[in-house]
N, C-alpha and C positions, 0 to 999 in steps of 0.2 A: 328056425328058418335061417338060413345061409343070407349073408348080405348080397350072394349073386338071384339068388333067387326073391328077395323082396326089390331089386332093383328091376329086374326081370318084370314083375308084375305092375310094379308102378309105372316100368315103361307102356305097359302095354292097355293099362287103366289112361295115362294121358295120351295115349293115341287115340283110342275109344273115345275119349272126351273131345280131344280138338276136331275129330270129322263129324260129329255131334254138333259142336259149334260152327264147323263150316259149315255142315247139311243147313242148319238154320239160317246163319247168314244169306245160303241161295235163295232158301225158301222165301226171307222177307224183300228181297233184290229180286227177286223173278214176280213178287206178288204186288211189287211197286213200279215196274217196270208194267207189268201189265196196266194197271188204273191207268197209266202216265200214257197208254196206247191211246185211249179215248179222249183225250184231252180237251175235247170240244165239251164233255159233259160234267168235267168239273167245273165249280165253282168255288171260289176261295171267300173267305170272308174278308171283309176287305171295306167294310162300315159305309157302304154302299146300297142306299135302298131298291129295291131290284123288285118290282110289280108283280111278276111270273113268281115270286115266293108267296108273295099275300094272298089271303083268302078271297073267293068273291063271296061278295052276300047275293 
């Protein structure tokens, strides 16, 4: 193989890679962005005893 042609494919192997890793980046930015919509039904931990978590008998 010609050095234009293994420059060739490795370019085209890290473009494949970086839209790969952008695709993911949206995916976890779009999947955190949504939870962060409801924000009224998160609860953080935060060493706070909170009743509505315990059990009743």
């Amino acid at each position: 193989m010609t050095d234009e042609k293994i420059h060739s494919i490795r370019k085209k192997n890290n473009l494949m890679l970086g839209l790969v890793l952008i695709a993911f980046v949206v995916l976890v930015f779009s999947i955190t962005i949504a939870k962060l919509m409801g924000g009224s039904t998160l609860e953080a931990y935060d060493h706070v005893r909170r009743p509505q978590l315990e059990e009743t008998k």
